[in-house]
C-alpha positions in Angstrom: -16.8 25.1 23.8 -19.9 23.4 24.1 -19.0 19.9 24.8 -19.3 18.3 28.1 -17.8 14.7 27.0 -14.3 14.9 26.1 -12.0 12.2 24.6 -8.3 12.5 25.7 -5.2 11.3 23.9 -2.8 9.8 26.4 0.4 8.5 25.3 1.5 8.0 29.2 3.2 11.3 29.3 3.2 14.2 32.2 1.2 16.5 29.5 -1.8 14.2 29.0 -2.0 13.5 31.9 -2.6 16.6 33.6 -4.6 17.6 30.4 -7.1 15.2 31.4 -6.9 16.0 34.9 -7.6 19.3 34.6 -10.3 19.1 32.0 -12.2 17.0 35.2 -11.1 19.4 38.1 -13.3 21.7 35.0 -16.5 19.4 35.4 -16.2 17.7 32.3 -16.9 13.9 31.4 -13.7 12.7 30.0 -12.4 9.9 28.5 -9.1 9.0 27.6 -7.9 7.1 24.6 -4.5 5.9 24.0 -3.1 4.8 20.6 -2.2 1.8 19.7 0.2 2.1 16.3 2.4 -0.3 15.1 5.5 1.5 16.7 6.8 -1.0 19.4 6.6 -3.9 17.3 9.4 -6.0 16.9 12.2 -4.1 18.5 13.6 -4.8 22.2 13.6 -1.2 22.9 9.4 -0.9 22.1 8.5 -0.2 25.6 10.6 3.6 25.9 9.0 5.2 23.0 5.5 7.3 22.9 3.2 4.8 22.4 4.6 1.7 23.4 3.7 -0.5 26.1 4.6 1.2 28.8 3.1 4.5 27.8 0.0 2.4 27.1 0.6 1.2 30.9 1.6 4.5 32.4 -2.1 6.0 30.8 -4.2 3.4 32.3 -2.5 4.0 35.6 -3.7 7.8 35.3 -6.9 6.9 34.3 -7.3 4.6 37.2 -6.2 7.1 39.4 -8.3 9.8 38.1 -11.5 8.0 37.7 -12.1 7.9 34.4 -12.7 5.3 31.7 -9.8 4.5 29.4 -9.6 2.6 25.6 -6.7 1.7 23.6 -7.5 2.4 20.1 -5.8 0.0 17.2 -4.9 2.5 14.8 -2.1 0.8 12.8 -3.5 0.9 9.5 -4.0 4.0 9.7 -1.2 5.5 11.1 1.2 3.4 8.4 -1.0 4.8 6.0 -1.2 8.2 6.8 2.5 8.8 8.6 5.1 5.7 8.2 4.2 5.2 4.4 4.3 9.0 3.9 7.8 9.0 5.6 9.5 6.8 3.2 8.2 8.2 0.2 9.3 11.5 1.0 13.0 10.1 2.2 12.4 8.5 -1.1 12.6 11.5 -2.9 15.1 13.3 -1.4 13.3 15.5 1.2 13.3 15.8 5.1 9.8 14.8 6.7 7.9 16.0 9.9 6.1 12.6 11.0 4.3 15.3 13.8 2.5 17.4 11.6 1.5 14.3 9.8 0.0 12.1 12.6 -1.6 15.2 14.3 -3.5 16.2 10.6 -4.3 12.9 11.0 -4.3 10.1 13.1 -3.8 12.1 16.4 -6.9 14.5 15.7 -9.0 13.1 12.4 -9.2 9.9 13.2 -9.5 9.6 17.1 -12.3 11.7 17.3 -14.2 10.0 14.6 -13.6 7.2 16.5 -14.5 9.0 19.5 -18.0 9.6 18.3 -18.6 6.1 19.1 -18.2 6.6 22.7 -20.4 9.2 22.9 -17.4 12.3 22.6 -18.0 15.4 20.6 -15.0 16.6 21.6 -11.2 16.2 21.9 -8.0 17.0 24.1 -4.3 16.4 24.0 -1.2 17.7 26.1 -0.3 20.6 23.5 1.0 23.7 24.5 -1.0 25.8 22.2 -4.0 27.7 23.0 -7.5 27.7 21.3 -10.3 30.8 21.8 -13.0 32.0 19.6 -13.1 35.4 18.3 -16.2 38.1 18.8 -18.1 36.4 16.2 -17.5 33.1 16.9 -14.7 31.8 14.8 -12.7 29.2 16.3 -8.8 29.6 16.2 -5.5 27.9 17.7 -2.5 30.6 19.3 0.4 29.9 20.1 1.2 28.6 23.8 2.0 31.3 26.4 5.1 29.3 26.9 7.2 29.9 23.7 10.1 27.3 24.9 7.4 25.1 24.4 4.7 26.0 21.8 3.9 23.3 19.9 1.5 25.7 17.3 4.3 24.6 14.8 2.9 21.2 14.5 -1.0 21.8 14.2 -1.1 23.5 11.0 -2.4 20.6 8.9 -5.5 19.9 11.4 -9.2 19.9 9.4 -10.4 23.3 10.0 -13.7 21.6 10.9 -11.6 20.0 13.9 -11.1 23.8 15.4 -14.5 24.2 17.5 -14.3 20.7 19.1 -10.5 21.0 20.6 -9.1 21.6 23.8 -5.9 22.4 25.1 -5.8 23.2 29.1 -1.8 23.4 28.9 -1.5 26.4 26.1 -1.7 29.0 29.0 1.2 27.1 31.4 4.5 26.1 31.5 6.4 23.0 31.8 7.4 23.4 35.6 3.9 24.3 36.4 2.2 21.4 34.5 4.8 18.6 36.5 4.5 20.4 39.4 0.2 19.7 39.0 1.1 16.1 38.5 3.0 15.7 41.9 0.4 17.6 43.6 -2.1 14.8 42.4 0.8 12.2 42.6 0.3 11.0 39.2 2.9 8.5 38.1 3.8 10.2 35.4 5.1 13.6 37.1 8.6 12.6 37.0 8.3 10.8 33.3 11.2 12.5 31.2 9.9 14.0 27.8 10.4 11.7 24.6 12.9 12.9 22.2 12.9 9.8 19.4 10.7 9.2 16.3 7.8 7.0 18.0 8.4 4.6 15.3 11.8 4.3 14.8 12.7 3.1 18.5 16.8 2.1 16.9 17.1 6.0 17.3 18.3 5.6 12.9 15.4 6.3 10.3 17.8 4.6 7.5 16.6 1.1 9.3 13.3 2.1 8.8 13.9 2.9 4.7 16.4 -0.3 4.9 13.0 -2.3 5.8 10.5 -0.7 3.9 12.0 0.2 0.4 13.1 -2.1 -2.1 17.2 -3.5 -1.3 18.5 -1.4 -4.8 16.2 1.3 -4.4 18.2 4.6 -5.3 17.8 6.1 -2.4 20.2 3.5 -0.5 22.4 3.1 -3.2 26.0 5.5 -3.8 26.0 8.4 -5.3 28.1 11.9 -6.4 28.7 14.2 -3.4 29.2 17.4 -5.7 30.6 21.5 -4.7 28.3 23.8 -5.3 30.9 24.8 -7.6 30.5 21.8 -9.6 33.3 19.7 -8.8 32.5 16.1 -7.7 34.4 16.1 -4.6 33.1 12.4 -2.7 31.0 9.7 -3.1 28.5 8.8 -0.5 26.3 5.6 0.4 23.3 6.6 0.2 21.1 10.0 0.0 18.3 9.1 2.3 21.0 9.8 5.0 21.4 13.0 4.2 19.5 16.2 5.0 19.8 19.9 4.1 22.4 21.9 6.5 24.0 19.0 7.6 27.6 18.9 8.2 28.4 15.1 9.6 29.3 12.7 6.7 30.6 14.8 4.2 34.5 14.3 4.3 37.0 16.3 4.9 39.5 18.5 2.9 37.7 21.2 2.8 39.4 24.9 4.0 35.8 26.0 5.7 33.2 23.9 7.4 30.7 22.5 4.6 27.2 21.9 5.0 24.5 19.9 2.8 23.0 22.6 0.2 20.3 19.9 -1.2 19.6 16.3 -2.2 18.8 15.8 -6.0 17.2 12.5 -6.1 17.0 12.2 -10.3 20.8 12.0 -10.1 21.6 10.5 -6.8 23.8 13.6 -5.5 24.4 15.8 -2.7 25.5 18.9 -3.1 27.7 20.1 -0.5 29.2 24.1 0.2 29.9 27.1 2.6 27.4 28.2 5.2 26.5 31.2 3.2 25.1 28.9 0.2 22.7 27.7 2.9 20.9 31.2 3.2 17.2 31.5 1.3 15.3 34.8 1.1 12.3 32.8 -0.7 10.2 29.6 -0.1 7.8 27.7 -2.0 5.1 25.7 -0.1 2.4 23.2 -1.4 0.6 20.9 0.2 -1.5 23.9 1.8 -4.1 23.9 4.5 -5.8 27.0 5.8 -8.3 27.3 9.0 -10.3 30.5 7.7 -8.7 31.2 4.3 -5.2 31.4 2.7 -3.4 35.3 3.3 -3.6 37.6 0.9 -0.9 38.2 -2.0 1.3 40.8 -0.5 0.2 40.5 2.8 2.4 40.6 5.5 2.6 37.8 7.6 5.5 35.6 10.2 6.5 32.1 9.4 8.0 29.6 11.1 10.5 27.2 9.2 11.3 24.5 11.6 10.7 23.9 15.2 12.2 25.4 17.5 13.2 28.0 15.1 12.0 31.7 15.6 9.6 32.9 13.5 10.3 35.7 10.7 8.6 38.4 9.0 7.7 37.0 5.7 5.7 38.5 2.9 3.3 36.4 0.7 4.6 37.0 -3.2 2.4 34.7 -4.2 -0.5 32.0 -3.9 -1.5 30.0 -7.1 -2.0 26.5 -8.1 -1.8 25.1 -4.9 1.5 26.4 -4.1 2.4 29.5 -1.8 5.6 31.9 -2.3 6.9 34.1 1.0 9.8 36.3 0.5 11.2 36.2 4.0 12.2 39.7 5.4 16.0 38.1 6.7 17.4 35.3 4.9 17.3 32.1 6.3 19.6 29.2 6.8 19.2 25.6 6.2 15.7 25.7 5.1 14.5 22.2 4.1 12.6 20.5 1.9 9.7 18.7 3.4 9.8 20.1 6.3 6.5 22.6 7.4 6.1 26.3 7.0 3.8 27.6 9.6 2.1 31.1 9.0 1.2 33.0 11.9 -0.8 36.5 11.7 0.3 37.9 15.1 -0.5 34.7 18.1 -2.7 33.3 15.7 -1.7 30.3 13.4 -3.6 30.3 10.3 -2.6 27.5 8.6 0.6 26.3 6.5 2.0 23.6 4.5 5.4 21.8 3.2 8.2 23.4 1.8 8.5 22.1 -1.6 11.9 24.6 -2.8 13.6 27.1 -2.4 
């Protein structure tokens, strides 16, 4: 792509790793950069997560091995700003956050490379598993990774657009197996590292410490509330609707004839509304928050989104796209579809860009 001096994000996983171990197998100059947020602060468990010590320790280890310079970049104030502060507020208001999509629109992308600039970089890497090309007349774009139990496209689409022509992403074209089998072969001491499956900055494994901490003690997201049918009948009372999220099923009660599931959180009144699967289903989405690489799709257009991760993609058509706000009609109904979390829109491999579902 035209750059020959590559900054690296290494948390101290298998997948950065290799990503900058591959990049200099590929003759470039590369330097890795680890992040240094405010995650393993004050908690005994600090050292397990992404970016605690230990992951800070595990990438100088690779660097060390690999020959290659390595900085730990202090980005605390950015990262609360951009990622912690934006996760209670949208707790706050009764919606379901992805902290991902966040820090890699963001911290992980925006503001390491800038920073990168000052080591001489003009480009950047991470441990995706998505792939990036250019088209016949040069426009930079991101695909999905060749590995589909482990594309991570979902999570990109909030990245600048003017970010597209610097990135790299040597793991969108393998799998897992083949990427930790690489890292034995170079005997990294990562290879055997297993995958990190908690909020980086929420290390207690509960996200209502995190809103215990940072919002006020009577703030109405913490406080009881009306748990309330979707037929209108009050039916509970719960502690709290920060702890609740849409298609869950823990935490409700019981005395119902069917399993129950949350239907939504209604912040103005403090309730949770609660019914049957079948009031989970949506057939339409509205999105703000948008970001597009090379332009938004067209109304009517036919298109496939993707409504959480891990979750397939379906056939969607765009109804409309006005005032900042997009509207899919999705070809199958879908269950459990959340507010605050992303919707990802795909033309074929190719992600084109996205944004948060605001309702349904």
């Amino acid at each position: 792509m035209g750059t020959n001096r590559i900054l690296v994000a290494m948390s101290g996983g298998v997948d950065s790793s290799v990503t900058a171990a591959l990049l200099k197998e590929a003759g470039h100059e590369v330097v890795g950069v680890t992040m240094k947020t405010f995650c393993y602060q004050e908690t005994p468990s600090h050292g397990r997560t992404c970016c605690g010590l230990d992951g800070i320790l595990d990438a100088r280890r690779v660097a060390d091995a690999l020959g290659m310079p390595h900085y730990v970049f202090d980005v605390e104030e950015e990262f609360t700003r951009d990622v912690i502060d934006d996760f209670v507020t949208e707790y706050a208001r009764g919606r379901t956050p992805n902290p991902c999509v966040r820090c890699n629109a963001n911290t992980k992308f925006g503001d390491l490379l800038r920073r990168g600039r000052a080591l001489g970089c003009d480009g950047i890497a991470t441990g995706h598993y998505v792939r990036s090309d250019r088209t016949a007349d040069g426009r930079a774009r991101l695909l999905r990774g060749l590995d589909r139990d482990k594309d991570q496209s979902y999570f990109l689409w909030g990245l600048p657009s003017e970010l597209l022509p610097l990135l790299h992403f040597p793991l969108g074209s393998l799998t897992k197996p083949q990427v930790r089998e690489r890292a034995r072969e170079l005997e990294l001491v990562t290879a055997e590292k297993p995958e990190s499956q908690e909020i980086c900055f929420v290390p207690t494994g509960d996200y209502r410490d995190l809103l215990r901490k940072r919002l006020e003690p009577r703030h109405p997201a913490l406080e009881p509330g009306p748990i309330r049918h979707v037929d209108g009948q009050v039916v509970g009372e719960h502690t709290g609707y920060a702890g609740f999220t849409v298609g869950q099923r823990k935490g409700l009660g019981g005395g119902f004839a069917e399993p129950h599931f949350v239907i939504s959180v209604e912040p103005e009144t403090r309730t949770v509304v609660v019914g049957p699967r079948e009031a989970l289903e949506a057939r339409r989405v509205r999105v703000d928050d948008l970001n597009w690489f090379h332009g938004p799709p067209e109304p009517g257009e036919e298109v496939a989104v993707q409504l959480r991760h891990r979750a397939p993609e379906v056939a969607a058509r765009v109804v409309e796209l006005s005032g900042g706000e997009l509207e899919v009609e999705l070809a199958v109904p879908q269950s459990a579809v959340t507010p605050g979390q992303s919707c990802a829109v795909f033309r074929g491999e190719e992600l084109v860009g996205g944004g948060r579902i605001r309702r349904l």
